[in-house]
Each structure stands twice: as C-alpha cells, then as structure tokens.
C-alpha positions as CSV (number, residue, x, y, z in Angstrom):
1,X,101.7,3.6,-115.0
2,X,99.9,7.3,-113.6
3,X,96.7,7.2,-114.1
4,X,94.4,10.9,-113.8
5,X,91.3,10.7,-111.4
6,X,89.2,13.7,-110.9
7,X,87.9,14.1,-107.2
8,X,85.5,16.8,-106.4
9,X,86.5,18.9,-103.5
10,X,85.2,20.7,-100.8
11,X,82.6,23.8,-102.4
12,X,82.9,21.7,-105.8
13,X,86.5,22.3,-106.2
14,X,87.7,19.8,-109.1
15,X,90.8,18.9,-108.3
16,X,93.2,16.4,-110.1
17,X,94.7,13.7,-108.5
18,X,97.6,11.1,-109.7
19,X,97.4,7.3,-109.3
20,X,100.5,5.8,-109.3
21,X,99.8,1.9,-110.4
22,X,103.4,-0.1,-110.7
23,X,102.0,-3.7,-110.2
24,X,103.8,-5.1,-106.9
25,X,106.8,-7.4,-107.3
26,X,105.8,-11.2,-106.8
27,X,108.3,-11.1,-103.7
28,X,106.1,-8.3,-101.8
29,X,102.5,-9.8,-102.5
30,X,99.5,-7.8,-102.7
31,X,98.8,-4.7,-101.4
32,X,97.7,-4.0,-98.3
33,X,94.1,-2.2,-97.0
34,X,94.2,1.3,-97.2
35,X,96.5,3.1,-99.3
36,X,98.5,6.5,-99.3
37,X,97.9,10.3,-99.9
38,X,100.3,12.4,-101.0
39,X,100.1,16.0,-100.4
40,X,102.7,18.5,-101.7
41,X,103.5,21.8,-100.2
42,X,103.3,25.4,-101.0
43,X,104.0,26.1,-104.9
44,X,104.2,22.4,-105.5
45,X,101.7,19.6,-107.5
46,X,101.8,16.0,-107.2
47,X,104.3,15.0,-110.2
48,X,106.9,16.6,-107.3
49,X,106.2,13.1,-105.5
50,X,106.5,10.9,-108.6
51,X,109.8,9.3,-107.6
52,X,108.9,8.3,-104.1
53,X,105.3,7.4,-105.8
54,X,106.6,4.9,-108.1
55,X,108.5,2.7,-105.0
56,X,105.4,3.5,-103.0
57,X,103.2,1.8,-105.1
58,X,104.8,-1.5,-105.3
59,X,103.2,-2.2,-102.1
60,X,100.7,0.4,-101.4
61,X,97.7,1.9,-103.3
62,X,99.3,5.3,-103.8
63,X,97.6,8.4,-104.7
64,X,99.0,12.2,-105.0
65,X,97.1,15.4,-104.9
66,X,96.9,18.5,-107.1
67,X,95.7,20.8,-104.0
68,X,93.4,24.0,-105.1
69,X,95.0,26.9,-106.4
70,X,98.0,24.0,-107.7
71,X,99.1,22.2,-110.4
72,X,95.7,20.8,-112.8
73,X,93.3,21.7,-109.9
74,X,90.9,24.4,-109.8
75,X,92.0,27.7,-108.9
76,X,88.9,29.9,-107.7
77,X,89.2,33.2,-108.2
78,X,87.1,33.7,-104.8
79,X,88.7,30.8,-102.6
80,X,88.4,29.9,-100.2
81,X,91.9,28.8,-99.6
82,X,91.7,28.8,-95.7
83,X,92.9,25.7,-93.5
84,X,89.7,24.4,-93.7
85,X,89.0,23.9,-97.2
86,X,92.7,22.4,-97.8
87,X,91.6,20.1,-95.0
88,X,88.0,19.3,-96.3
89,X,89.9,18.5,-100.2
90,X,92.1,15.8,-98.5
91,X,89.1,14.2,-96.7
92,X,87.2,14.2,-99.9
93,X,90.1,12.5,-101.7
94,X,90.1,9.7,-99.7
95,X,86.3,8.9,-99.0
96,X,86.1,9.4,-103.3
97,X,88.9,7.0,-103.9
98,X,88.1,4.6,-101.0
99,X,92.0,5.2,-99.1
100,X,90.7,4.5,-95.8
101,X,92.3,3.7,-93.9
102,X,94.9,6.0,-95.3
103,X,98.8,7.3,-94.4
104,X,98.9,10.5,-95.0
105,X,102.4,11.9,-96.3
106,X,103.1,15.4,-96.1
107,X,105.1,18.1,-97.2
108,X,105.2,21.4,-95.6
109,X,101.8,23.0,-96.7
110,X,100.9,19.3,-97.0
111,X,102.1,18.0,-93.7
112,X,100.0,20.8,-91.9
113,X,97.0,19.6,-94.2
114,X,97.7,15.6,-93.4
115,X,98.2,16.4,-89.6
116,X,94.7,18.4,-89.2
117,X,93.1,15.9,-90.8
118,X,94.3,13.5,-88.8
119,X,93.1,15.0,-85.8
120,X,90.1,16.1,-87.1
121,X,89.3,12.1,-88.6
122,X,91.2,9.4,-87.1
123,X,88.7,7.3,-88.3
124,X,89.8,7.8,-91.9
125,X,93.9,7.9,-91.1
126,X,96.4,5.0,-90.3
127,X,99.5,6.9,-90.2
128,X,101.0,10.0,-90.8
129,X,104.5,11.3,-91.9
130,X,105.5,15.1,-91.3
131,X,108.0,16.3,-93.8
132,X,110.2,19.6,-92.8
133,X,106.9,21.4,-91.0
134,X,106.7,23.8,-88.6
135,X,104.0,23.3,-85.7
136,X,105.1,26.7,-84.5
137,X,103.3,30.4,-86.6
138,X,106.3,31.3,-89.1
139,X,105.5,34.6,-88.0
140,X,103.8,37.7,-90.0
141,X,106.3,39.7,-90.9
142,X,107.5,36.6,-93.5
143,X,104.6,37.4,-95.6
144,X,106.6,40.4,-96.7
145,X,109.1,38.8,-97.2
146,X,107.5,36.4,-99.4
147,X,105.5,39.1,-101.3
148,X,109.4,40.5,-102.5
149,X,109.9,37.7,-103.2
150,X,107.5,37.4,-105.6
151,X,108.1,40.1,-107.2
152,X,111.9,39.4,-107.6
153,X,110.9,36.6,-110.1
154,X,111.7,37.9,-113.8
155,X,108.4,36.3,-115.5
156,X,107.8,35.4,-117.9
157,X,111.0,33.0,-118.3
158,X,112.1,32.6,-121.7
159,X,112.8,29.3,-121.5
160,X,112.6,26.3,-119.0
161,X,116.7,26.7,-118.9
162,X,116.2,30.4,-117.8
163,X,113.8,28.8,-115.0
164,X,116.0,26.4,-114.0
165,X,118.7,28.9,-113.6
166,X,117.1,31.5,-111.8
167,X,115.6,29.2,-109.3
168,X,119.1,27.3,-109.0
169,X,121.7,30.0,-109.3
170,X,120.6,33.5,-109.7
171,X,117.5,33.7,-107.0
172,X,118.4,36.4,-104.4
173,X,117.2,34.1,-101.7
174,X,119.5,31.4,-101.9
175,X,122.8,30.7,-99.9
176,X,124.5,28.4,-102.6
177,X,123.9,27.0,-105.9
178,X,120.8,24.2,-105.4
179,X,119.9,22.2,-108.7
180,X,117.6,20.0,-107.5
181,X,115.9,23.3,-106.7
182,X,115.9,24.6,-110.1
183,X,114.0,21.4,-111.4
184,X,111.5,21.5,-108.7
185,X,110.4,25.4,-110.1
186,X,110.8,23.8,-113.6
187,X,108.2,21.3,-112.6
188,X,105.4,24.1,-111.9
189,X,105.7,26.7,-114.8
190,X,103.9,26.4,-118.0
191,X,104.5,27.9,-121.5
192,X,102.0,30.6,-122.6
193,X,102.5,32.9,-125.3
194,X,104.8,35.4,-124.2
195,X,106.7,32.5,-122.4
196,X,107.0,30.3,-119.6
197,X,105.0,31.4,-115.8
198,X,103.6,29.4,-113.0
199,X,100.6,27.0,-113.1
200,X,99.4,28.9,-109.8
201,X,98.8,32.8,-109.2
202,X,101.4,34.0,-106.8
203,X,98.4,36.1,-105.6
204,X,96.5,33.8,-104.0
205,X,99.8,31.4,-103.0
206,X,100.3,34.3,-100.7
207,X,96.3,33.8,-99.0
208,X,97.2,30.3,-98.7
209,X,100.1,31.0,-96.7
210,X,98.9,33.8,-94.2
211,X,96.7,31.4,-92.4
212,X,99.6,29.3,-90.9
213,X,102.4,32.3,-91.1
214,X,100.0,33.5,-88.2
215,X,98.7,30.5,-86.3
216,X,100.6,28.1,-84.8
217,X,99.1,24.6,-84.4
218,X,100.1,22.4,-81.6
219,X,97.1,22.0,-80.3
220,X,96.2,19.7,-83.5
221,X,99.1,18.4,-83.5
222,X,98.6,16.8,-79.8
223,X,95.2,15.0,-81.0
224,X,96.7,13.2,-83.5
225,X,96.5,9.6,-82.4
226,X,98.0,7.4,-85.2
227,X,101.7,6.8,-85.6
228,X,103.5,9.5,-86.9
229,X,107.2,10.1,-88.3
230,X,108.4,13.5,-88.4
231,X,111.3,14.1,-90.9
232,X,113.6,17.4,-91.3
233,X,116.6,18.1,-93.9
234,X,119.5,19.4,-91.8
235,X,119.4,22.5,-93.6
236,X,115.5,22.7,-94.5
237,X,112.9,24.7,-92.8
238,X,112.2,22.8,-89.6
239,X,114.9,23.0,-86.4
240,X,115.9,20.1,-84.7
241,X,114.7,21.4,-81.6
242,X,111.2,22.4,-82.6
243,X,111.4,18.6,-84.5
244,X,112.3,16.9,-81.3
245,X,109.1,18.9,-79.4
246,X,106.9,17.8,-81.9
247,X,107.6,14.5,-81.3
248,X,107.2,14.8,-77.6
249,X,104.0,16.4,-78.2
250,X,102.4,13.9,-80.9
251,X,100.7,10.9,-78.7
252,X,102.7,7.9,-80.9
253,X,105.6,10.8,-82.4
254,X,109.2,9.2,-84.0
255,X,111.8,11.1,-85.6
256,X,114.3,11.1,-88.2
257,X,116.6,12.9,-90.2
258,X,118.1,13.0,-93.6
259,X,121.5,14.5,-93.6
260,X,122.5,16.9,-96.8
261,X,119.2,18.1,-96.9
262,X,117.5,20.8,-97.0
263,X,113.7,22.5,-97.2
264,X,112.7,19.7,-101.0
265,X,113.9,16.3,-98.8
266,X,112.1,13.8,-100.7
267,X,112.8,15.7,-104.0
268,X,116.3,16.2,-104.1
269,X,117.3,13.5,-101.5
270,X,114.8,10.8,-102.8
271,X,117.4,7.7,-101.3
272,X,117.8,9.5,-97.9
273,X,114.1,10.1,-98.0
274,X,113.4,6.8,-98.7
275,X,115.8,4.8,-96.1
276,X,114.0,7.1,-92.8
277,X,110.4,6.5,-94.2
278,X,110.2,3.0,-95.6
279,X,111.0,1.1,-92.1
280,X,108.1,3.7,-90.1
281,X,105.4,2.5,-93.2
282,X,106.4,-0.8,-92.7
283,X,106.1,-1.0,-89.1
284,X,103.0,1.0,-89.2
285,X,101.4,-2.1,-91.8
C-alpha cells in the first residue's frame, strides 16, 4: 500500500511525499525507531524508488520525496532552488513525519541533499547511503552541455513509446541502447494536450544543477558522523577512485559496488542494489 502525505517545505513549498506501508512479515517483527527518506536525483520523483521502497518497508518506516521543482511538488516560478532550500525540504520531511532518527538514502541530486543534511543535523540522521555522487564540482562548462541537451529532446512526445525510445535508443547522449533508461524518462513525463512533456521545467532543472556543477563539497562531506555507504555503478557517474576518497574522507565511510551498472543503480539494477545496501542498513539497526 503507498499512501500520499503532504509536507510543507522550506518558504511554504508543498511538496508530496510517498509512504510506502507493506506490513512486515511475522519472521522480521516490528519496525524499528526511526525510519527512511528517500531522495531522488536530478529529473527524478519518488515513484523512481518504488521497488526498493516496497522491500524497505517490510522492516522500516519508509518514506520517499517529491523534491521542489519534481514530480507532484511545487514548482515556484521564483525558487529558490539553491542547496539550501533542497536541504531545509528534507529536514522538514522528517521533523513533519516524525523519521528521526532517520537513514537517509540518496541519489545523485539526492545523495548531495542527504549528506548536507547530515552534517548540518546529526541529531536528526542515523545513517546515510550515497548513490553514484560526486563530492568533487562537475565543473561549469557541463551546464552547456546540459542546456543542448535539452534542447535535443523532440517534445512534445507523441506517445509514452516515442519516450521510451528516444531516451533508450535514439538520445544523442548515449553510448548503447539502455532500457531501463527509457522507463525511467517514461516515469517523469505527463500527457497534455498536444502530447506527452515532463512534470518539471527543464528551465529551472538547469538552476538546480549550477549550484553543485560549481562547488565541490568535501568539506560537508568530512562532518558527516553517522555510518555511511557509498555505492557507484561501474559505468555510472562516480569513479572508483573519487569513491574510494570519499570514503577515506567520511568519519565512519564503507563502500560498495554494483557491477553492470551504470548512472540509475537502484532503478535498473534493483537486486544488485539491494544485496550492497541491505547488509550496511542492517548493521547500521
């Protein structure tokens, strides 16, 4: 069973947010004190996490967020949608809903969200996983690239087939066919009249991102106190060898990998997703 809550974020933001409510096997008892947060990346909404959500919540209280400017939430026109206000959203989320003390799982966007509140209220956070994140500025000149991008897309889609096979096959971008990344587009567009275009406004995806294409954010990272897993995709977005530094850098770091992987892990590898993050949340209580 998903339930819809409404939490009121930072500046009055509404934003939607997903409970995921499976009752827990007899085997596994109750749930435990806390619960989990689930914060999507760039472009995504919280239905991305629905398969992970629905093992999740067998043992956990387990919630996932529509961040601003995403999915059902609000989208204001003005913003703000710095670092801060992403990071003042997740902290209202989890005072509103009582998740303290909360493990905060993260992807991209989302990781950098759950990490900087972390360090910024490790009253509120138990644990933290990191999935396929960069600590280090992507770097300026990306926003360009990204702007293209953009503009490459052939909206409005005619149907969610022509979305699935743009984003899977026929984006410039990609290397090789992905099909898990076609559904995960599919999962963010919306039918309107003249056909089917994003829930979000590409314009102000791009003022989300510039933020964090130009800062880097180790220092955060290193005031983090609670146990953390960070998790890359071979192929995805973060290098090993930035991975590994995290981890040295994080007070109580631990890494994994999930091999044929790329940039969506827990989306189009749920299983391999699953096996490197169930044993850390189990450890971690």
């Amino acid at each position: 069973m998903v339930r819809r809550i409404e939490v009121t974020g930072s500046g009055g933001v509404r934003l939607a947010a997903w409970e995921f409510a499976d009752p827990p096997p007899a085997a596994t008892g109750p749930r435990g004190p806390g619960g989990i947060l689930l914060l999507h990346g760039l472009l995504g909404r919280a239905a991305h996490w629905a398969q992970a959500a629905r093992w999740l919540s067998r043992r956990y209280r387990t919630v996932a967020l529509d961040q601003r400017g995403h999915g059902r939430s609000g989208k204001p026109v003005g913003g703000p949608y710095a670092r801060d206000a992403y990071v003042a959203d997740a902290e209202a989320a989890v005072e509103q809903l009582g998740l303290a003390p909360v493990t905060l799982i993260g992807h991209a966007m989302g990781a950098l969200t759950a990490w900087q509140l972390a360090a910024r209220r490790p009253d509120l956070v138990r644990a933290l996983v990191i999935c396929d994140m960069r600590a280090s500025a992507l770097g300026t000149a990306t926003q360009r690239e990204w702007r293209e991008w953009f503009r490459s897309w052939p909206v409005p889609f005619a149907t969610l087939a022509d979305v699935r096979q743009w984003f899977a096959e026929e984006d410039p971008t990609l290397e090789r066919p992905a099909p898990a990344r076609g559904d995960f587009y599919a999962e963010v567009m919306a039918e309107r009249a003249d056909g089917w275009r994003p829930l979000f406004f590409r314009r102000q995806m791009l003022q989300v991102r510039e933020e964090y294409a130009r800062d880097a954010h180790w220092e955060e990272l290193a005031l983090v106190k609670c146990p953390t897993l960070v998790v890359r995709g071979l192929d995805g977005a973060l290098g090993r060898a930035e991975a590994h530094e995290m981890v040295r850098v994080l007070p109580r770091g631990r890494y994994a990998e999930v091999p044929d992987a790329g940039h969506l892990i827990h989306y189009e590898q749920p299983e391999g997703w699953r096996r490197v993050t169930e044993p850390f949340l189990e450890a971690v209580g």
